[in-house]
C-alpha positions, 0 to 999 in steps of 0.5 A: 249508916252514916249519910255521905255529907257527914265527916269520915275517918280513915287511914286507909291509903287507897281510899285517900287517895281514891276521895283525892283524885275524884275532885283533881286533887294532888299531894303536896307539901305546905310551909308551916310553924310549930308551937316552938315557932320551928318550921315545918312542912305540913301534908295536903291536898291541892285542889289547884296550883299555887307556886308556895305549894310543892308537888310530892308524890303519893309515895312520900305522902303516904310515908310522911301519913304514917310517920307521923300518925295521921288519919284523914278526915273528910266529907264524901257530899255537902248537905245539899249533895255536892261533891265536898272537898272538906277534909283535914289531917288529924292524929290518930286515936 
């Protein structure tokens, strides 16, 4: 049994989403560069508003998830029990 402060992986849309608004988080869309120096918009979890991040819904997140094959990564509790908001976008094995 893996304990709770220990990072998780899933693809699965409802417990992202589940994990997300149990600490307030919403989805948005971050600027960001590639290798080739090319703009990019990057998928993620806001825990507060910030005017550089845009609001999407978690209808275009969750296809923009699977368009470019993404799992997430995160951590359900700190190792001293807190509520974690650690959590990162990863390629899918």
């Amino acid at each position: 049994m893996t304990a709770k402060h220990e990072a998780k992986t899933t693809i699965n849309h409802e417990e992202i989403r589940r994990w997300a608004e149990a600490r307030d988080g919403v989805p948005v869309s971050a600027k960001g560069v590639d290798e080739d120096g090319d703009e990019i918009a990057l998928l993620r979890i806001s825990f507060r508003d910030d005017p550089a991040l845009k609001r999407i819904s978690w209808d275009e997140f969750f296809e923009r998830f699977e368009d470019d094959d993404l799992a997430f990564l995160y951590q359900e509790q700190t190792a001293d029990g807190k509520r974690s908001r650690f959590f990162k976008m990863v390629e899918r094995d």
